[in-house]
N, C-alpha and C positions, 0 to 999 in steps of 0.2 A: 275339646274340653268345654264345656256349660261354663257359661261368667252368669254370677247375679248384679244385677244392679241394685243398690239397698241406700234407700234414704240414711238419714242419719241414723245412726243403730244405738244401741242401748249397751251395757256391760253389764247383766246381773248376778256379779261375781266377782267386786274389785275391793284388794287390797291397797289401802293407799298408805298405811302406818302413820308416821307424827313424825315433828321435827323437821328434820334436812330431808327423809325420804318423801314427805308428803309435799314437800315445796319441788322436790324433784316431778314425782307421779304425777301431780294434778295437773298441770298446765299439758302436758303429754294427755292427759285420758282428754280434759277437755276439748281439746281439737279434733276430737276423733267420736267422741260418744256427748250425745243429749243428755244421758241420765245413767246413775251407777247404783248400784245395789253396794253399801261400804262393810265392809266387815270391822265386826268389835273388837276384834281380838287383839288389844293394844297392851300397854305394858303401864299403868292396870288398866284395865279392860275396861269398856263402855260398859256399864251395868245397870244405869241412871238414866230417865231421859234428860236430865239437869246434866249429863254427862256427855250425853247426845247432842244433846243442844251447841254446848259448850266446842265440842269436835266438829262438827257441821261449819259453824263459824269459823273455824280455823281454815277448814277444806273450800270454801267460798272466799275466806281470805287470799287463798293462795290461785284461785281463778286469774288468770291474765286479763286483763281489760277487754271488751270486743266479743268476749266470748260468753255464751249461754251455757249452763251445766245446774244440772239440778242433782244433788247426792240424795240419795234416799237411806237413810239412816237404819241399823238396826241395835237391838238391843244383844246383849251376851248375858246366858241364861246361864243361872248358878243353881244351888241346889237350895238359894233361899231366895230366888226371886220373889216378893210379895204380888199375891196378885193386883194391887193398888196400883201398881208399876205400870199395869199393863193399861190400867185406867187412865192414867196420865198420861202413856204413850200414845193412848187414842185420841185425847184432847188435844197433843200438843200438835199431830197432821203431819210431823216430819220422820216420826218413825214408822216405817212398815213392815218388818218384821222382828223375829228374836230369833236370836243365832245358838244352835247347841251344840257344844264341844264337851264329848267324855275328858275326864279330867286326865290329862298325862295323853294324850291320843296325837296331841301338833303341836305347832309352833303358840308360844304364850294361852297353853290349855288347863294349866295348873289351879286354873279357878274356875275349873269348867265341872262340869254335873258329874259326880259319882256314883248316881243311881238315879235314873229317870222317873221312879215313884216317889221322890221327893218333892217333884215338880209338879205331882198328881194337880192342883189347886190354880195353878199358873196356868196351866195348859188346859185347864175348865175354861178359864179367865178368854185364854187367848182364841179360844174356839167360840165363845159367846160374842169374841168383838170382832171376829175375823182378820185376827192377826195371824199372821203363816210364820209357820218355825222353817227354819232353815237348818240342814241337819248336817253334819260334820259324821258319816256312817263309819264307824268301827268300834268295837271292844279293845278294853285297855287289860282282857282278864289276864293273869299271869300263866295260867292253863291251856290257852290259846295261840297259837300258833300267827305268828306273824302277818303270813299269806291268810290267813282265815280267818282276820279280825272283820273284813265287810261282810261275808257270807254270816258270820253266827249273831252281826249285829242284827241284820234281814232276819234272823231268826228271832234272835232274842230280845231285841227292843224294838224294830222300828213296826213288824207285824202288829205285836199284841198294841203298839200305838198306836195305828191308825183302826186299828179293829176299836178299843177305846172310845177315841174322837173320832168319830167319822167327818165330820163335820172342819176337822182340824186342816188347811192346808198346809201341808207337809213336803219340801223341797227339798230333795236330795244333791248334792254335788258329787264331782271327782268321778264320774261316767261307770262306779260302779267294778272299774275294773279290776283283777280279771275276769270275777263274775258278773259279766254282763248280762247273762240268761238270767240269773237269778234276778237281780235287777232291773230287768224289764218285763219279766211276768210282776213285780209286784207293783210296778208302777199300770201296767196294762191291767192289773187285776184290781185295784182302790182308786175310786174317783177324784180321792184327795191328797193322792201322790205325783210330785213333778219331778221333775229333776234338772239342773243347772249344768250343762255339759260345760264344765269346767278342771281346769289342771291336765289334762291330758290332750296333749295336739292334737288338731282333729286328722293329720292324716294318719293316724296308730289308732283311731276310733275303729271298731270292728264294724264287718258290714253287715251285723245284723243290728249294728246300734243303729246306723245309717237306714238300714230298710225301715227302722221303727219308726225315724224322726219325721220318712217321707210317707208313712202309712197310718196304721191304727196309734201311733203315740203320736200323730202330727199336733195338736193339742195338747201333748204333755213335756214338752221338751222345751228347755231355754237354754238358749245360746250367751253363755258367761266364759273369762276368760281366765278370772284369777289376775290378773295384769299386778306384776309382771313378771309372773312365769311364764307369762303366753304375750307377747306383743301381739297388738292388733294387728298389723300389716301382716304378721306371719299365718296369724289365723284365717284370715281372710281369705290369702293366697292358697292356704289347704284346703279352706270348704269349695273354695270354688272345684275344687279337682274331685270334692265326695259325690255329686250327682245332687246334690238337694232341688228337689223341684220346686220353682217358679214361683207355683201357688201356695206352698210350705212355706215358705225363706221368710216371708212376711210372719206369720206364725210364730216359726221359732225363733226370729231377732224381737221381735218386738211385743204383738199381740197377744200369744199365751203370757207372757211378763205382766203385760198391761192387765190382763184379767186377775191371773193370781195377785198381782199386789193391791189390786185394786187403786190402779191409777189411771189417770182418766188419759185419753184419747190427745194428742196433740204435739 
């Protein structure tokens, strides 16, 4: 079995929530990850960087003494985000990207977008400032099929989006499955598509996800875990057993991250 040796790693895929759970999760992620990618999806939802701001401080609140953790904040995209939003989320330096959840598709989505051509003006905004959407992939249509909400969303909104904004970086989670073909020819096929291998253990990753991560998508993959559906130690203990090669590991924990969010080096 391959072990990786990996400096201090990233998580860019963490749920931490509020309250009693976020005093639980944070002192846990801390001792384990330098930096987290936070997700908005709160109960109401991060929509503000006044709101962003406000949660950040609470998530450094709950930092244990001793310890380094930098949260990188995102926004939760509605169907009336203004694009001024996105003006102020650039000035403020602590948020990097905006999160889209169809409306009814997960957990606290009820305020999430009902139509992505509402957002047409946000997502000019967001593509002009080089903010990256983070995308929550499924259809919520009532004519659709369960199993076939990630395939028809590839079809039906996230193509004609990034055909759109070319410009836009665009991060996919949840590994895509069970259409992993579909989902890695569109990530292999748009320069502005990533994707967050997250919510799904990596030892049930298929091995043609795994040939992607080590081959032509070695640049487009980041290693997220959702925490804590996925505990770090368990993750860990499964990638070491997928084969990820040596000069990859580095790439997909850290460096594609650091590129797409555009954060610096350190």
């Amino acid at each position: 079995m391959q072990a990786l040796t990996l400096t201090r790693p990233d998580d860019w895929h963490l749920h931490l929530r509020d309250g009693a759970a976020l005093a639980a999760v944070v002192p846990h992620t801390a001792r384990q990850f330098a930096r987290a990618i936070v997700m908005p999806n709160l109960k109401p939802p991060v929509v503000t960087t006044e709101q962003a701001a406000a949660y950040r401080a609470r998530v450094l609140a709950a930092v244990p003494p001793g310890l380094d953790f930098a949260p990188l904040m995102t926004l939760y995209l509605t169907d009336n985000t203004p694009p001024a939003e996105i003006d102020r989320a650039g000035a403020a330096g602590f948020v990097h990207a905006v999160k889209y959840y169809p409306a009814g598709a997960t957990t606290h989505s009820d305020a999430g977008v009902t139509d992505i051509s509402n957002c047409s003006a946000v997502l000019a905004r967001m593509e002009e400032a080089g903010l990256p959407l983070l995308v929550h992939g499924e259809v919520t249509d009532a004519d659709v099929d369960i199993f076939d909400r990630e395939r028809v969303f590839i079809e039906r909104v996230l193509e004609p989006l990034v055909r759109r904004f070319p410009e836009l970086r665009v991060v996919m989670t949840h590994c895509g499955q069970p259409w992993t073909d579909e989902t890695l020819s569109v990530i292999a096929h748009w320069d502005n598509v990533y994707m967050a291998c997250t919510s799904v253990a990596p030892k049930y990753w298929p091995g043609a996800f795994v040939q992607f991560i080590n081959t032509r998508g070695r640049e487009k993959m980041l290693f997220g875990t959702e925490y804590p559906t996925i505990p770090w130690d368990r993750a860990r203990e499964e990638i070491d057993g997928l084969g990820i090669r040596p000069e990859v590991a580095p790439l997909f924990f850290r460096e594609n991250a650091e590129r797409v969010f555009k954060w610096s080096v350190g």
